[in-house]
C-alpha positions in Angstrom: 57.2 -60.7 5.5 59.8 -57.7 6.4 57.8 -56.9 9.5 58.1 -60.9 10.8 61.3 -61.1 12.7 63.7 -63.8 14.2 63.8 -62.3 17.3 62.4 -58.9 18.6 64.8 -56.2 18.7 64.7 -54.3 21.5 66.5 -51.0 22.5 66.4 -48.6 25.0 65.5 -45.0 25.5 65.0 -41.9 28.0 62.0 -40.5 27.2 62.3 -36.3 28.2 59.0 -36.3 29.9 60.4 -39.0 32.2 63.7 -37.7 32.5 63.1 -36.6 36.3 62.3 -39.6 37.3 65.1 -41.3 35.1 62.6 -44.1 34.2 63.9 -46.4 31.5 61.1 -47.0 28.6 61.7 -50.7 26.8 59.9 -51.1 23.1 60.1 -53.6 20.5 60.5 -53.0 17.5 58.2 -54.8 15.1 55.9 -56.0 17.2 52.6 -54.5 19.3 52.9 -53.1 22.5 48.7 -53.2 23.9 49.2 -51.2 26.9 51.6 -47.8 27.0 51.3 -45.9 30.2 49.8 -42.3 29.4 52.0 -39.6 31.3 50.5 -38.2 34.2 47.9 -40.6 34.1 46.9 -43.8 36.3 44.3 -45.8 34.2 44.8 -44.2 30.4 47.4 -46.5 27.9 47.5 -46.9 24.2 48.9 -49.6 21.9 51.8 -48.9 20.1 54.3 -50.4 17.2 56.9 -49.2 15.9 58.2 -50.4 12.3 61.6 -52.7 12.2 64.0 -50.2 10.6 62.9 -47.4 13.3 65.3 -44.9 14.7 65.5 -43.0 17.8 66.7 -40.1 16.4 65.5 -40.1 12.9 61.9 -38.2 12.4 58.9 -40.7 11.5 55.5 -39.7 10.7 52.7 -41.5 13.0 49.0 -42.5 12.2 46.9 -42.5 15.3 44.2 -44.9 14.8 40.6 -44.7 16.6 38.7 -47.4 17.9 35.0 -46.7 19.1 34.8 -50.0 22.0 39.0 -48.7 23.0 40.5 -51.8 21.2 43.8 -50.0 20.8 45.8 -52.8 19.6 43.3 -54.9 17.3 43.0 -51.6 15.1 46.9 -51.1 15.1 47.4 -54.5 14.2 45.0 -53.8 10.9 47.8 -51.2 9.9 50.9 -52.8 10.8 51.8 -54.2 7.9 51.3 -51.1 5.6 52.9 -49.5 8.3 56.0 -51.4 8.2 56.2 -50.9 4.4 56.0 -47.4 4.8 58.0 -46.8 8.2 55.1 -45.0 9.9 54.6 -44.9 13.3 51.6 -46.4 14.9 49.2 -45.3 18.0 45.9 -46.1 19.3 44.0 -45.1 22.7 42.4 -47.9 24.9 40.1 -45.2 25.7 37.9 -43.6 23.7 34.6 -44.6 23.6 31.8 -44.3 21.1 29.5 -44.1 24.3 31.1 -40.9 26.2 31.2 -37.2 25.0 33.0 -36.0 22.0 35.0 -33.5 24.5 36.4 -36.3 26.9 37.1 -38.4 23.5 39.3 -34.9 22.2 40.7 -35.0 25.8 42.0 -38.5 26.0 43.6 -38.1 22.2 45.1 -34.8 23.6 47.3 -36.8 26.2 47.7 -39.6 23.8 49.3 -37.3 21.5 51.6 -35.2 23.8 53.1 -38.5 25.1 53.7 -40.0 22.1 55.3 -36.5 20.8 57.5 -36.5 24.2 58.9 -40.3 23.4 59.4 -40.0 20.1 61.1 -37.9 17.3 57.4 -37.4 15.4 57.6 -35.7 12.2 56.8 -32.0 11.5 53.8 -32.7 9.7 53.2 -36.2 9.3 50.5 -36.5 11.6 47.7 -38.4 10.4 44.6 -39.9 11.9 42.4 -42.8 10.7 40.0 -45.4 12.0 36.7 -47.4 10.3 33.3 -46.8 10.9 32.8 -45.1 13.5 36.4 -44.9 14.8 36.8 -43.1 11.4 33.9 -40.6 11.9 35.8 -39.6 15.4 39.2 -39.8 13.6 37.6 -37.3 11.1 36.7 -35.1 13.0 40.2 -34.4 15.2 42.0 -32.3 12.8 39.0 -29.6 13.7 40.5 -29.7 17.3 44.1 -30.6 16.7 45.7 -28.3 13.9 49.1 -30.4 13.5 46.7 -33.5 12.4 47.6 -33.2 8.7 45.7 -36.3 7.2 42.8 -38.4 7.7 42.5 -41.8 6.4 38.9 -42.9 7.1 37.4 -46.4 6.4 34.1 -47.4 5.5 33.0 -44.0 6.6 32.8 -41.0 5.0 33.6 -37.2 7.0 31.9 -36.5 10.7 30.5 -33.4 10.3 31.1 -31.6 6.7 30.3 -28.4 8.2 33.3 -28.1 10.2 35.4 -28.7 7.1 37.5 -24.9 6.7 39.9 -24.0 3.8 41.7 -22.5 6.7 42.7 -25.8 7.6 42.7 -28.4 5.0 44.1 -31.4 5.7 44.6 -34.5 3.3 41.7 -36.9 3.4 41.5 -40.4 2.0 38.3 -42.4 2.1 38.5 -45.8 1.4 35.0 -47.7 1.2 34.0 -51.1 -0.4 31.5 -51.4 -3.2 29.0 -53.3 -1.0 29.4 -51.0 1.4 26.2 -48.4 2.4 28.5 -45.5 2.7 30.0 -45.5 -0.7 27.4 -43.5 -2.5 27.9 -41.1 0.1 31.9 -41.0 0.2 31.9 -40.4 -3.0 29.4 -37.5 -3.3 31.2 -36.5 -0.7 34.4 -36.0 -2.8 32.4 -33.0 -4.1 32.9 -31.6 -0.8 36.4 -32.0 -0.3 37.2 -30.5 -4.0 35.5 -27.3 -3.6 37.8 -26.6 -0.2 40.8 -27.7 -2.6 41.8 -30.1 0.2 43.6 -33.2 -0.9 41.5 -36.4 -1.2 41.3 -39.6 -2.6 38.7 -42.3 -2.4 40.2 -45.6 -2.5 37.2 -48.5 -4.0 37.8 -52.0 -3.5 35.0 -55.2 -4.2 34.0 -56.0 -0.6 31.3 -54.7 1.9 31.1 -52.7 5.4 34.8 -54.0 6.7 38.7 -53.2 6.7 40.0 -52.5 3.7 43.2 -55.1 3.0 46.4 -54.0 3.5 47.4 -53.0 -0.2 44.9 -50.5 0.2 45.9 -49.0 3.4 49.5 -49.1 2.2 48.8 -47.0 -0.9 46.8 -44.8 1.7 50.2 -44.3 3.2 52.0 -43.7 0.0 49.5 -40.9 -1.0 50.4 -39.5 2.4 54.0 -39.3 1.4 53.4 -37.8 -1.8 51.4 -35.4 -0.4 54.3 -34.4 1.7 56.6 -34.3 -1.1 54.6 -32.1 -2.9 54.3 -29.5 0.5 58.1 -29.9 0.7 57.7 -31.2 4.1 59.6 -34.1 3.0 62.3 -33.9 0.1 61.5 -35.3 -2.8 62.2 -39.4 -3.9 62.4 -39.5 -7.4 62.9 -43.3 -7.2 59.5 -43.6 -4.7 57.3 -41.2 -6.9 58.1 -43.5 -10.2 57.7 -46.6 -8.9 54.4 -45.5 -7.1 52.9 -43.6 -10.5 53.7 -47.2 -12.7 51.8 -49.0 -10.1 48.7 -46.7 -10.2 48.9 -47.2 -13.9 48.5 -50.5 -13.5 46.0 -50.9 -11.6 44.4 -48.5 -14.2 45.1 -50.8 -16.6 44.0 -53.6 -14.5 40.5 -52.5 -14.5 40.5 -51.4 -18.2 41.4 -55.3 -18.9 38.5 -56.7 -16.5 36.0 -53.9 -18.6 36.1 -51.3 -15.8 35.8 -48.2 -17.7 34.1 -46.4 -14.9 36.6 -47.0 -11.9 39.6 -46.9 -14.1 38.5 -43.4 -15.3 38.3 -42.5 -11.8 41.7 -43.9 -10.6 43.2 -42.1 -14.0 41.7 -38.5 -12.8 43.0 -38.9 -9.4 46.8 -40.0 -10.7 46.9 -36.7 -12.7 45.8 -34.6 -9.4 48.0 -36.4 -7.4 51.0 -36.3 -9.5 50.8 -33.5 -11.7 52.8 -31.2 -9.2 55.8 -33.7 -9.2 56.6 -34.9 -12.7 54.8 -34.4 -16.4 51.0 -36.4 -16.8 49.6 -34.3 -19.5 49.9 -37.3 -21.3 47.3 -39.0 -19.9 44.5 -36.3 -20.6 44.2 -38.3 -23.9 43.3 -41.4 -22.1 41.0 -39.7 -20.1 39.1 -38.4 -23.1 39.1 -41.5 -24.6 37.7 -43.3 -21.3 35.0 -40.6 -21.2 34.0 -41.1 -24.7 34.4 -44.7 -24.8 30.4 -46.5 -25.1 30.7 -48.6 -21.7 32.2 -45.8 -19.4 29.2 -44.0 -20.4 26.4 -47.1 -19.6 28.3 -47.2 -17.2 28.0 -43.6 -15.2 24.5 -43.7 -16.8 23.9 -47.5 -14.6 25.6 -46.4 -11.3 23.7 -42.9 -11.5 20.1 -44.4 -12.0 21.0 -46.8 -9.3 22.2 -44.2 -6.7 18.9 -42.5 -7.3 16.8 -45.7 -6.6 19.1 -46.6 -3.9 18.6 -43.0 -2.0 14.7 -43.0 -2.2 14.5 -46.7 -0.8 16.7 -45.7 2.3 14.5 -42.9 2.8 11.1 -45.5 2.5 13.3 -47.4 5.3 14.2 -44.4 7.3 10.4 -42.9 7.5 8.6 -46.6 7.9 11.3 -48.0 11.0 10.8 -44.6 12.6 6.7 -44.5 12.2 6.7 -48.4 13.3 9.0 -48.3 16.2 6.5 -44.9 17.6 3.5 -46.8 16.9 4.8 -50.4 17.4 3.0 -51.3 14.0 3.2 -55.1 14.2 1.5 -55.1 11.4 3.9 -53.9 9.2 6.1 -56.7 9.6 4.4 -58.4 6.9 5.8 -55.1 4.7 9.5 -55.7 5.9 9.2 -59.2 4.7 8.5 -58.0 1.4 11.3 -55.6 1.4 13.7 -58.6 2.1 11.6 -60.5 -0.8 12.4 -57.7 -2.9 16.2 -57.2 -1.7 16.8 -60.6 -2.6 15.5 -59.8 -6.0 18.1 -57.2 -6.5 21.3 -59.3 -5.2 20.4 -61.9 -7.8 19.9 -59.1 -10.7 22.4 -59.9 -13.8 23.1 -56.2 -13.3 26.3 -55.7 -11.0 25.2 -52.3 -10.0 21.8 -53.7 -8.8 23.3 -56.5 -7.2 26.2 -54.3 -5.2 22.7 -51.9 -4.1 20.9 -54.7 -2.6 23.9 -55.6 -0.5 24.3 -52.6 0.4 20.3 -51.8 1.4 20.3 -55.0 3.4 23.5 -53.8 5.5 21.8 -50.3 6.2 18.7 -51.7 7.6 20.7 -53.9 10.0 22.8 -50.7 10.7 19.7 -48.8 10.9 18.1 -51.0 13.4 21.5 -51.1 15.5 21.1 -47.5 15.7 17.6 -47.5 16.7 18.1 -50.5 19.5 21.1 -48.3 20.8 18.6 -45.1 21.1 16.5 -47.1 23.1 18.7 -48.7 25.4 19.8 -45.5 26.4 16.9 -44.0 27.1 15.3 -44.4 31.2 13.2 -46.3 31.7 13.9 -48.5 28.5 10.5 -49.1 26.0 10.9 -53.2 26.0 7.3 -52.8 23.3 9.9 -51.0 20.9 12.6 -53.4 21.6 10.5 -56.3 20.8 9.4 -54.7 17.4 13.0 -54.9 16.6 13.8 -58.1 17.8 10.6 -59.2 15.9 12.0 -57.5 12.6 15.8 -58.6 12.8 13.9 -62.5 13.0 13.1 -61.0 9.2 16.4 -59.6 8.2 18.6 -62.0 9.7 16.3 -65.0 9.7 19.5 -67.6 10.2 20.1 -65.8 13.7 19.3 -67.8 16.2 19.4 -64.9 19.4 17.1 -62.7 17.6 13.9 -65.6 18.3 15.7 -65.8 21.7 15.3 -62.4 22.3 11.3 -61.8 21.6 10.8 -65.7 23.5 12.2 -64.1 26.2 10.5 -60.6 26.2 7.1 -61.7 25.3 7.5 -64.5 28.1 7.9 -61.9 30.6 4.8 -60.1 29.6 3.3 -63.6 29.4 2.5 -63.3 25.9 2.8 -67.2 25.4 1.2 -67.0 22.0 3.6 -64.8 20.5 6.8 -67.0 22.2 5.3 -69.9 21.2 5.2 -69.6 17.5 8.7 -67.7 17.7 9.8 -70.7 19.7 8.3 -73.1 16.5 9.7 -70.7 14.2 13.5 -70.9 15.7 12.9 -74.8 15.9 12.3 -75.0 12.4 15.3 -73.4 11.2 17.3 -75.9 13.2 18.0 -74.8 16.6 18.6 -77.1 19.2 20.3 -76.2 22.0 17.8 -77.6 25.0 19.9 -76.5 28.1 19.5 -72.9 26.6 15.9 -73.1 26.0 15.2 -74.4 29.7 17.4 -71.5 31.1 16.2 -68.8 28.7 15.1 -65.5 30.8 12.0 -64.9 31.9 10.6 -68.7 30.7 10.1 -69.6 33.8 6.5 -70.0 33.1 6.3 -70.5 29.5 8.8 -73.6 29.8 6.2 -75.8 32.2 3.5 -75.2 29.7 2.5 -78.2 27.6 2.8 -76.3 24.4 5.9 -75.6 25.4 7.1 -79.3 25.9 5.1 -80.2 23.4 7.0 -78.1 20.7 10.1 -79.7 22.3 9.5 -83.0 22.0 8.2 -82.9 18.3 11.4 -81.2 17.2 13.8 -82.4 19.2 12.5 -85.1 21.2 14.4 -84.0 24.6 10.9 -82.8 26.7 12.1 -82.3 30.1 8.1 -82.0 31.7 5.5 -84.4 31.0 3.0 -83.7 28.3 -0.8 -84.8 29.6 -3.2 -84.6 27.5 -6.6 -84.7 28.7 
């Protein structure tokens, strides 16, 4: 690929904000730097990577990407390569954290930015943002603080906070989500949103669940950025660029005509016409639009993905209400419920409908998500509720049954309350799905007790035949 090279091509620069100091700055081009010195700071750095064909003193429009755990160069190294196709510069803090206030995130991204804009020859706006999950919540949500932030590109998440949104300062925003995914009914209702502030936006759909969008995707991202430029004359027009980008969004139209897509192609088709129309002549494709619309499986279709939005929405409600009622009133009787909604979850994943299948993926990923979010609640709070924590741990054996840490987990909780009942049959239960790590059980936390009990041995020795106390029995 262009962005692989022989050798790494280096060259040198004085960076202004160094120039007192006459410091010589070193970058490679085409590869990942993971840890650029912030100026004027001690600890702060950011990863970096500049595209092969970059230029000192030719301007280049930068993404900075966000990254919730600081992981500055793993999230730049998910955009390199669209970068590289589309010469953008890339950025991302080691610093910001999901865990610290929003105002010393804003901080961090302010010095981020100033450096960057004092080494390099960034753009007059082409300053875009983008990030996924949760890193593209936060990257959302800096064009509210940063006015020369012109673009978002968020992943797998749809906007922060739609009430900060202002038509005083619009900024181009591109969602792109997977179809398994639990955000996309929401980033796509959320579209709604974005049209009635007439701000540019896109939603980009691709077959594949909560994760990183492939490269193609975040490429064309960067392409819609560029025509969006084009059409605010911040950069000239490219005849050449805009054609050869408009015949390969008609076909992937066509591509999901031919694979009896009506639905998605009809949305890819409305959003060619918006994003061309103010470049070159698409009235043309009004007919096929109409035709689309009218056509009998765009309309089961809509019909299909509508009915199942709406079933979708009240069951994450029935999920919201029950975890937060449970978790309050540790209701370990309700697990036998949960078990049933994984019964029934399962039911929908195997539907021959697509649209139920896609929902049941979906519904299982927002009740792990949900219960992330709860765990994290409680961990956070002083002192933490180990009861609640054990519900969970007790529920995630039921979502993720095949996860071995989850038994771990309540062996080792209930131990330390010496319920030796309750660790006992999650101790069977874990032992039946195959575990057998020994050295692990022996060690577990808070077994010190449970693991010199002949039930515990016992259970041991049946399943694995490695006892390491002698079972009397009287």
């Amino acid at each position: 690929m262009i962005f692989i090279m022989k050798k790494i091509i280096l060259f040198f620069l004085f960076c202004s904000a160094y120039a007192a100091t006459a410091q010589q700055l070193t970058f490679g081009k085409g590869v990942v730097m993971d840890s650029v010195k912030v100026l004027d700071t001690i600890s702060e750095s950011f990863a970096l990577y500049l595209p092969t064909k970059f230029e000192v003193t030719k301007p280049s429009p930068v993404v900075f990407i966000y990254d919730t755990e600081g992981r500055g160069a793993n999230v730049v190294r998910m955009l390199m390569m669209a970068a590289e196709k589309n010469q953008f510069v890339l950025a991302a803090s080691n610093n910001v954290r999901g865990d610290q206030p929003l105002s010393k995130n804003v901080l961090i991204s302010k010095r981020m930015f100033q450096t960057v804009f004092d080494m390099f020859n960034i753009q007059k706006g082409r300053v875009y943002t983008a990030g996924f999950a949760e890193g593209a919540r936060l990257a959302s949500v800096m064009p509210t603080f940063f006015s020369q932030i012109k673009g978002v590109i968020s992943c797998g998440a749809g906007i922060a906070n739609s009430e900060v949104l202002s038509s005083n300062n619009p900024f181009h925003f591109i969602g792109i989500v997977g179809l398994k995914d639990y955000n996309y009914p929401d980033m796509l209702q959320k579209e709604n949103v974005f049209n009635s502030l007439k701000f540019k936006n896109q939603t980009l759909v691709f077959d594949g669940g909560h994760e990183w969008p492939n490269q193609e995707l975040l490429s064309e991202a960067m392409e819609l950025f560029n025509i969006g430029a084009m059409v605010d004359r911040v950069i000239p027009l490219d005849t050449a660029f805009i054609e050869e980008t408009y015949r390969g969004n008609l076909g992937r139209v066509n591509k999901l005509i031919s694979e009896n897509n009506p639905l998605f192609a009809y949305r890819k088709l409305e959003d060619i016409m918006k994003v061309y129309k103010p470049l070159i002549f698409v009235d043309s494709l009004k007919n096929s639009l109409k035709t689309l619309r009218r056509s009998s499986g765009y309309k089961a279709q809509k019909r299909n993905e509508s009915s199942v939005f709406f079933k979708e929405a009240l069951i994450k409600q029935d999920y919201d209400y029950a975890l937060e009622e449970d978790i309050y009133t540790y209701n370990y009787n309700n697990l036998g419920w949960w078990k049933y909604q994984m019964e029934e979850l399962r039911k929908y994943e195997k539907n021959p409908n697509i649209f139920m299948q896609h929902m049941g993926v979906r519904l299982r990923s927002y009740l792990e998500a949900l219960i992330a979010d709860h765990m994290d609640m409680i961990r956070s709070d002083s002192p933490v509720d180990e009861e609640a924590l054990n519900f969970l741990w007790m529920l995630k054996t039921i979502t993720a049954p095949e996860v071995y840490d989850n038994y771990l987990k309540v062996i080792s909780i209930n131990s330390k309350f010496e319920d030796f009942g309750t660790a006992l049959f999650y101790l069977e239960e874990l032992l039946k799905i195959g575990y057998d790590d020994v050295d692990r059980l022996y060690a577990l936390e808070h077994t010190a007790l449970l693991r010199i009990t002949p039930e515990f041995n016992q259970l041991i020795d049946e399943y694995l035949k490695k006892a390491r106390y002698d079972i009397i029995e009287e």
